[in-house]
C-alpha positions in Angstrom: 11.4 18.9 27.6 11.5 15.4 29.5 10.3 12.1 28.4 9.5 10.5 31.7 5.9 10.4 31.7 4.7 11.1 35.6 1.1 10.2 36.9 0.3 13.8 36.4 0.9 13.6 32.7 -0.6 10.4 31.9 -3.9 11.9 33.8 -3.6 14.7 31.3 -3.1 12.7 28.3 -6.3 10.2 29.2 -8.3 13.1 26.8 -6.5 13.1 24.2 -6.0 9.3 24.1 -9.7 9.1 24.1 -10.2 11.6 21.0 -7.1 9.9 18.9 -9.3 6.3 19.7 -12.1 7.6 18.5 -10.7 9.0 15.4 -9.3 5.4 14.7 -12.7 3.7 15.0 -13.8 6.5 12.9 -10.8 5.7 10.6 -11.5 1.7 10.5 -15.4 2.4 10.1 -15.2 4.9 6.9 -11.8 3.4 5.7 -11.2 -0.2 6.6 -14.3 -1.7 6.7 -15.6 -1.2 3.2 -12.4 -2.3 1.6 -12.4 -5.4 3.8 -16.2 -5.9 2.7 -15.5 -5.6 -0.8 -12.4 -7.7 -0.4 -15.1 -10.5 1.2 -16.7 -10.3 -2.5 -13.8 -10.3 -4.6 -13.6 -7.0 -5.8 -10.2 -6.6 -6.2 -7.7 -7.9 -9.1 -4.3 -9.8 -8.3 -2.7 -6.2 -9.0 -1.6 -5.8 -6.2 -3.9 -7.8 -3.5 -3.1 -10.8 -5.3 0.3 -10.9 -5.7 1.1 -9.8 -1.5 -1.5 -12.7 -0.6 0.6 -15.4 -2.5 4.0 -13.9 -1.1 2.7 -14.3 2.3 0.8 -17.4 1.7 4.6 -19.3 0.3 7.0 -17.4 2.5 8.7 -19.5 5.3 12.6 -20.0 6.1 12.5 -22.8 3.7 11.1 -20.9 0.7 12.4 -17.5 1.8 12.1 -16.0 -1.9 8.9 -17.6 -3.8 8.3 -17.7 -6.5 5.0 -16.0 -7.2 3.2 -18.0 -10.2 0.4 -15.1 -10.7 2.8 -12.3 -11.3 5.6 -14.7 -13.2 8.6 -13.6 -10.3 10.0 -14.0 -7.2 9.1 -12.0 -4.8 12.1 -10.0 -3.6 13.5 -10.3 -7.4 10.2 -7.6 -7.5 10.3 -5.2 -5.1 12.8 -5.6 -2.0 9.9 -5.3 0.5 11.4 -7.9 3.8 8.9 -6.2 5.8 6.5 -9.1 4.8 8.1 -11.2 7.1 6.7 -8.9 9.8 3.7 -10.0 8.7 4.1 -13.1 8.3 2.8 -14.7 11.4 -0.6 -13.5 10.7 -0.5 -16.3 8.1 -1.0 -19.0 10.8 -4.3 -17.8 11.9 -6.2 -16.0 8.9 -6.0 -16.8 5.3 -3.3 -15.3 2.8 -5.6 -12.4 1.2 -6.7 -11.1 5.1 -3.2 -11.9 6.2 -2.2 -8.9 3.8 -5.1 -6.8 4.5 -5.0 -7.4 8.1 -1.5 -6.2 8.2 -1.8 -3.1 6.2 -4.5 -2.1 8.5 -2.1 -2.6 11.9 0.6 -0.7 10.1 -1.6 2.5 9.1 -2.6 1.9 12.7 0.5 1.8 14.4 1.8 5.0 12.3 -0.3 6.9 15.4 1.5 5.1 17.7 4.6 7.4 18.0 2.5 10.0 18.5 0.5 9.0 21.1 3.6 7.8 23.3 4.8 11.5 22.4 1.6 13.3 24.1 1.6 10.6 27.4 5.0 11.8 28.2 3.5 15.0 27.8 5.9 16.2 24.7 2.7 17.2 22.3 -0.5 18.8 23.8 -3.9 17.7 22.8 -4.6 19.7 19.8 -0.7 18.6 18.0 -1.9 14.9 19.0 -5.1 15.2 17.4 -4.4 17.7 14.3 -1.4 15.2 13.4 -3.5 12.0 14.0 -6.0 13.2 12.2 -4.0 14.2 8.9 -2.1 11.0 8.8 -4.9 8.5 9.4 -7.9 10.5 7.0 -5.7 12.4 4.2 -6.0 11.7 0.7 -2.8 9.8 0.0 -4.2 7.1 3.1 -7.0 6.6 1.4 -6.1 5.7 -1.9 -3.9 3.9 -0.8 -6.3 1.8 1.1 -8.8 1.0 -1.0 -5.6 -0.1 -3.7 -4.5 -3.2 -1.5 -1.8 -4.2 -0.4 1.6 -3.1 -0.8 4.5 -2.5 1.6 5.1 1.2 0.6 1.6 2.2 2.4 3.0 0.0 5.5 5.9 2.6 5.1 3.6 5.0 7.2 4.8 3.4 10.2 8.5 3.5 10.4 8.2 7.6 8.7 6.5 8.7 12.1 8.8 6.2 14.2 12.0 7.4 12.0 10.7 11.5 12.2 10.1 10.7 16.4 13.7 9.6 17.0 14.6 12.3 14.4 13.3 14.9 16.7 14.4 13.6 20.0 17.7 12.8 18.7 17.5 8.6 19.2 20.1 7.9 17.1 19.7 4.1 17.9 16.2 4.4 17.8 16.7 6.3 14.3 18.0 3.4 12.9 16.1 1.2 13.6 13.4 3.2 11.8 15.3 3.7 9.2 15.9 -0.4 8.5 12.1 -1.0 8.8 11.4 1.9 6.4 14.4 0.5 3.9 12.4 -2.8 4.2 9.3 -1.4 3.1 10.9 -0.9 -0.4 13.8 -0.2 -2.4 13.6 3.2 -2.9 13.6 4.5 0.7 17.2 3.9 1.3 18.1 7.3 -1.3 16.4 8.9 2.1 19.0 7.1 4.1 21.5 9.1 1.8 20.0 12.4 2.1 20.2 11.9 5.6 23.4 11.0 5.9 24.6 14.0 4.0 22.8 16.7 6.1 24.0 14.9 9.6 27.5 15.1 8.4 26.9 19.1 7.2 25.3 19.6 10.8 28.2 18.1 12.3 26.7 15.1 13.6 29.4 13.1 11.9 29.1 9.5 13.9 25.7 9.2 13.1 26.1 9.9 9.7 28.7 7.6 8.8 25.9 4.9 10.9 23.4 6.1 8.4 25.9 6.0 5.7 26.9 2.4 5.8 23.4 1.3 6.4 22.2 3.3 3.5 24.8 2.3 1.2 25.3 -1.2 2.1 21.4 -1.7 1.4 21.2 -0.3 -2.2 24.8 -2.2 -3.2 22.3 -5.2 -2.1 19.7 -4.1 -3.8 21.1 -2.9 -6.9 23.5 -5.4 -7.5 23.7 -8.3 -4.8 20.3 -9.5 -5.4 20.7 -10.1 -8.9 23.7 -11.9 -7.8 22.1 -14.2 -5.4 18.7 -14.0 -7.2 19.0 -14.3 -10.6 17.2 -11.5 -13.0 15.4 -8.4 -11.0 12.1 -6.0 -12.4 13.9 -3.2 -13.4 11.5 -0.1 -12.6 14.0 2.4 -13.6 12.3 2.4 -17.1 9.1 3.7 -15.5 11.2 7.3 -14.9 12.8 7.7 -17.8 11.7 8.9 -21.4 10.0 6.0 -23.4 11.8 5.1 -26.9 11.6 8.8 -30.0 10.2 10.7 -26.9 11.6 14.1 -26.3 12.5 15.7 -23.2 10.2 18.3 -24.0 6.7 15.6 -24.4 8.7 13.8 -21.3 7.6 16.8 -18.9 4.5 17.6 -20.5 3.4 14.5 -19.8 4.0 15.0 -16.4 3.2 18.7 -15.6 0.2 18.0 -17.3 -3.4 18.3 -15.6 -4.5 15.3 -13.9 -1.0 14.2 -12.1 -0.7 18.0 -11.4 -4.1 18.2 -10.0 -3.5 15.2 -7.7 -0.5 17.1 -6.5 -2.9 20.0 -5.8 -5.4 17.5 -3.8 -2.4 16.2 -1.6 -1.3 19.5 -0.7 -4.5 21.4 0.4 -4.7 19.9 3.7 -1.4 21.5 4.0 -2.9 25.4 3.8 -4.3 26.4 7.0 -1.4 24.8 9.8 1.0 26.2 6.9 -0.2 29.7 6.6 -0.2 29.2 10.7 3.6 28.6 10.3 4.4 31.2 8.0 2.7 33.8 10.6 4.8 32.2 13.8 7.8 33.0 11.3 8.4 29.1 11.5 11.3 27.7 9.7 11.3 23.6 8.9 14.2 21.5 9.5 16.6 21.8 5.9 17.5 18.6 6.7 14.2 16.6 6.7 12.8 18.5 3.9 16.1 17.1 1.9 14.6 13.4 3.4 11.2 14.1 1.4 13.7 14.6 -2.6 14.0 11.2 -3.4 10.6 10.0 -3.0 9.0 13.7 -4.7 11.4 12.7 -7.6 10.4 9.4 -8.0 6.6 10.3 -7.5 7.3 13.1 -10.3 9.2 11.1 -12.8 7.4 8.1 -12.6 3.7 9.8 -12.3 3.1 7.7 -9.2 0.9 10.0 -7.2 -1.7 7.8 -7.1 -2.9 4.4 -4.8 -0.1 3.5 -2.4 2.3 6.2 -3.7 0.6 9.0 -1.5 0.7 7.6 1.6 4.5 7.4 3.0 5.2 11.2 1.1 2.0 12.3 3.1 3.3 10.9 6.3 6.8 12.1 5.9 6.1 15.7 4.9 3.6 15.6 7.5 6.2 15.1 10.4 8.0 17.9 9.1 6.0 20.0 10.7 6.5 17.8 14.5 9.5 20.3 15.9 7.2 23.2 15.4 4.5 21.1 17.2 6.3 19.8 20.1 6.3 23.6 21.0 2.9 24.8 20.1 0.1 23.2 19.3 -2.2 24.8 16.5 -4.9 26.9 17.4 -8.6 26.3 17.4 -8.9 27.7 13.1 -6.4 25.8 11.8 -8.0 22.4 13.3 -11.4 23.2 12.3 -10.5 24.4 8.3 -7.9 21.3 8.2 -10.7 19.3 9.3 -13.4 20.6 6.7 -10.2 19.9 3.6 -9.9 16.4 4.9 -13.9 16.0 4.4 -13.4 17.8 1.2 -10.5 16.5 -0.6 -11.6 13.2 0.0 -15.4 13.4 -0.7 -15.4 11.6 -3.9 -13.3 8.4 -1.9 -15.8 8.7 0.9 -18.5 8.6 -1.0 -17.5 5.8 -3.2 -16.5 4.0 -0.3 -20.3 4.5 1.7 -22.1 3.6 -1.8 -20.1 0.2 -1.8 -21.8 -0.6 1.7 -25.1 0.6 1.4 -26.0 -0.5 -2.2 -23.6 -3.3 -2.0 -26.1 -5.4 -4.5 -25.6 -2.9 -7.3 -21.7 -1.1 -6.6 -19.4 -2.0 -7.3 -21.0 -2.7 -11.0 -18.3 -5.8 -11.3 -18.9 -7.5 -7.8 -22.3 -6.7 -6.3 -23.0 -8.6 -3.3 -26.2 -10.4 -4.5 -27.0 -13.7 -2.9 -26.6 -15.3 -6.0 -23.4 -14.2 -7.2 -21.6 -14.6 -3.5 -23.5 -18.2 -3.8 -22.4 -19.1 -7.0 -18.5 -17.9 -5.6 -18.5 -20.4 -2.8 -19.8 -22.9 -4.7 -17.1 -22.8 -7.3 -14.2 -22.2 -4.5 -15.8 -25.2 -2.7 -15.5 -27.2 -5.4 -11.7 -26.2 -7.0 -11.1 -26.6 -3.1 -11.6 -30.7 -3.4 -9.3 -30.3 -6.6 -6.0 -29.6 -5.0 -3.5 -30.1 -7.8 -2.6 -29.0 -11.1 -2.7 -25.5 -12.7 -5.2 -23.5 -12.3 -6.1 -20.5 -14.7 -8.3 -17.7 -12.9 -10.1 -14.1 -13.7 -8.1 -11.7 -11.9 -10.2 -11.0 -8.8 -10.0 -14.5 -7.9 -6.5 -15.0 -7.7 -6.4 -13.3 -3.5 -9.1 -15.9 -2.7 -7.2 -18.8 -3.7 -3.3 -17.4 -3.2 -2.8 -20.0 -0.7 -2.5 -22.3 -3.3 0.4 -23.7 -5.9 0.6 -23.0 -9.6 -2.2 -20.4 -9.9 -2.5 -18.2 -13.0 -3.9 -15.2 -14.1 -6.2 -15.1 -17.5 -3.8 -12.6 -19.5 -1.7 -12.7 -16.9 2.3 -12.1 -17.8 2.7 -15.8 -18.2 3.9 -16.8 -21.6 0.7 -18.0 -24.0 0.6 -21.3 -25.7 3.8 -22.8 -23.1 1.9 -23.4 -19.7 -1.1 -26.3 -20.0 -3.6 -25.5 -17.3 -5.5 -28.2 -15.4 -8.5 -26.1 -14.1 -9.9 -22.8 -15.0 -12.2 -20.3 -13.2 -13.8 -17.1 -14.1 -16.7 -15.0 -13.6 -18.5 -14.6 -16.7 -18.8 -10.3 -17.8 -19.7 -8.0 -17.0 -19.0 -10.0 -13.3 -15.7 -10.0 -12.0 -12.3 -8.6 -13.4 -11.5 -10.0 -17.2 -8.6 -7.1 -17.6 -6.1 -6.9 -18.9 -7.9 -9.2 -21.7 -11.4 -7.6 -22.7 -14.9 -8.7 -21.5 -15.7 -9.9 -25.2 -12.4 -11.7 -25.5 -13.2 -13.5 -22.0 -16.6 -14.7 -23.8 -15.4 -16.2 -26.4 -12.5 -17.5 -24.6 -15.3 -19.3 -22.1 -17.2 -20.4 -25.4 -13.5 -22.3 -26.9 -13.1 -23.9 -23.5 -16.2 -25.1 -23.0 -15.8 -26.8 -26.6 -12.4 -28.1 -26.5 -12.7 -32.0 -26.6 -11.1 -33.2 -23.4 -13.2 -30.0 -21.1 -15.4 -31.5 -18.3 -17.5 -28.5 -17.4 -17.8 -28.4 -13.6 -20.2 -25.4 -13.4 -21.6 -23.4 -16.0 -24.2 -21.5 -14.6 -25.0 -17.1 -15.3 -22.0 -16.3 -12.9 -19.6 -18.7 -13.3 -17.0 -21.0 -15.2 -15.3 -24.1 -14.2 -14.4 -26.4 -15.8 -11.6 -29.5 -16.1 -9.5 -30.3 -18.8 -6.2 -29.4 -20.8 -6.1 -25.6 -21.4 -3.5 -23.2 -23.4 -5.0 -20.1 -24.0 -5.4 -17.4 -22.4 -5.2 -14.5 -24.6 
């Protein structure tokens, strides 16, 4: 195989380019566009939205860790995600919350990229281009994790099908490279950096395992104990994977064999059946070593129960490209596109259809942000208005914390700040069953409007049927 592309090739690609474009628009129609609609009408709480929008909103190289004032933490004392910076200069042009929808979109994107540059060189035929562009862009895993915005671990998709690319052709540079924009997507992916390094140095490819190695090993000494060191105190998620206080191991894995994650599991996989039953008949065997790449994150997933939202998407996208050598060969015939094509419909019915509802009886779905003139009125009014009061605190229901995330000293009603020690100047919510009151209740948010609105010192800015602002000197928020 070459990869010189010649005039001949890139002819031959022209249809294939044309089918893996459309599937995109398809993908941005079905997929991006309703989340970006409901984003418009704050539909989605500071979890995790919220939190990315105000990271990207205060990150510069004089503030290069912020401190994040809606999830109480500094941002890389959180999740080791650097990759923000990539994203970054998307900041100067939109605002913070489509900054970090903007981005995840481009990254999802750009995960087709590596195969499309494969098929113009003419390395992957028409059918490999489009079955693996297909599956990456529509299955399950990309979905959820879509309409759960934004986090770095679904902009992981990118470097996975850059990293398994290089894999393949045996880039080693190039491999890197991959490998420190996947590490920077989050903590966890430099255990794959490991696994890596081990198989290389049982293949015999010692040099580049000793590369992969010190890359791999350098980043989680960094990780694990330098940024504590430089940083102060770190979010320790190890808790999330282990056994929770007087539970036994046996309860532990009940708890996660059990039904629903195991079902998820099951809805992952099934796009998996026909291209691997297709494999199994061609006597196909996959690479040992990638398949040791996809243990870390499969343990993780499995111990922590994370196979929902953004956790899907990079696994998807790594075990997906397991299957690129046997592609590069072959492309899949004619039944395993067209069943892989009716599971990605299936599997993913329920999102789809969710998702359509949300756009074409937007005044009614979803229940907590319906697009009716008066609410989306009533909205701008209220941002308007906490707009001309720049300063102070300001305490907000948790889908209104993206829209305002380019601004200081925001807070989240319930929010992990500590009650009764913060004094806020301004406070905003949408009154239930509007808008996001969680984690407090909708009946608790009432009567927490009803003792603001009576407090002494409270100038009530607007108090209309959708929304509360209002002035003052305000301590609780539980």
């Amino acid at each position: 195989m070459t990869s010189t592309p010649t005039p001949d090739s890139s002819r031959r690609a022209l249809p294939g380019l044309l089918v893996l474009s459309a599937l995109a628009l398809l993908w941005a129609v079905v997929a991006v566009a309703p989340v970006w609609l409901q984003a418009a009408r704050s539909c989605f709480a500071t979890y995790d939205l919220g939190i990315y929008a105000q990271a990207l909103a205060r990150l510069s190289l004089s503030d290069p860790n912020p401190w994040l004032s809606a999830r109480q933490v500094f941002i890389f004392a959180d999740h080791f995600d650097p990759v923000l910076w990539l994203a970054r200069p998307l900041g100067a042009l939109l605002p913070a919350m489509w900054t970090a929808l903007v981005a995840e979109a481009v990254f999802v994107l750009l995960s087709v990229a590596p195969l499309a540059w494969l098929h113009v060189r003419g390395l992957l035929d028409r059918a490999s281009t489009v079955f693996l562009g297909a599956v990456l862009l529509f299955n399950t895993g990309t979905l959820a994790a879509l309409i759960y915005p934004a986090h770095p671990t679904t902009w992981a998709m990118l470097p996975w099908t850059w990293f398994a690319v290089a894999y393949c052709l045996r880039r080693t540079g190039w491999m890197i490279a991959a490998l420190v924009l996947l590490f920077a997507c989050k903590e966890e992916f430099a255990f794959v950096g490991l696994m890596l390094a081990g198989g290389l140095w049982l293949r015999g490819e010692r040099r580049a395992a000793l590369w992969v190695f010190t890359l791999s090993a350098a980043w989680l000494a960094f990780v694990f104990f330098g940024r504590s060191a430089l940083w102060g105190e770190t979010v320790d998620y190890r808790a999330r994977l282990s056994p929770t206080a007087g539970q036994g191991l046996g309860a532990y894995l009940a708890e996660r064999f059990a039904l629903d994650p195991m079902r998820r599991v099951g809805t992952l996989l099934t796009v998996f059946i026909p291209v691997g039953l297709w494999a199994w008949r061609r006597k196909w065997k996959p690479d040992w070593v990638w398949l040791s790449l996809l243990l870390p994150m499969i343990g993780i997933r499995f111990l922590g129960m994370a196979w929902r939202a953004q956790y899907g998407a990079p696994l998807m996208a790594a075990a997906l490209m397991t299957l690129l050598p046997l592609l590069l060969r072959r492309g899949p015939p004619p039944w395993v596109l067209l069943t892989t094509g009716v599971l990605l419909f299936t599997t993913n019915q329920n999102l789809l259809r969710s998702s359509w509802r949300s756009v074409s009886r937007s005044e009614s779905l979803p229940a907590h942000c319906p697009a009716t003139p008066e609410r989306l009125s009533a909205l701008q009014h209220a941002k308007d208005v906490l707009a001309a009061s720049p300063g102070g605190k300001v305490l907000l229901g948790g889908n209104l914390v993206p829209d305002v995330a380019s601004r200081d000293d925001i807070y989240m009603v319930g929010g992990p700040q500590a009650d009764g020690v913060l004094v806020y100047d301004l406070v905003l919510v949408e009154k239930p069953p509007l808008g996001i009151p969680a984690p407090v209740t909708p009946e608790r948010l009432r009567e927490l409007i009803d003792l603001w609105r009576s407090q002494p010192e409270t100038q009530v800015l607007i108090d209309d049927a959708h929304v509360f602002l209002a002035r003052g000197r305000f301590t609780v928020v539980r």
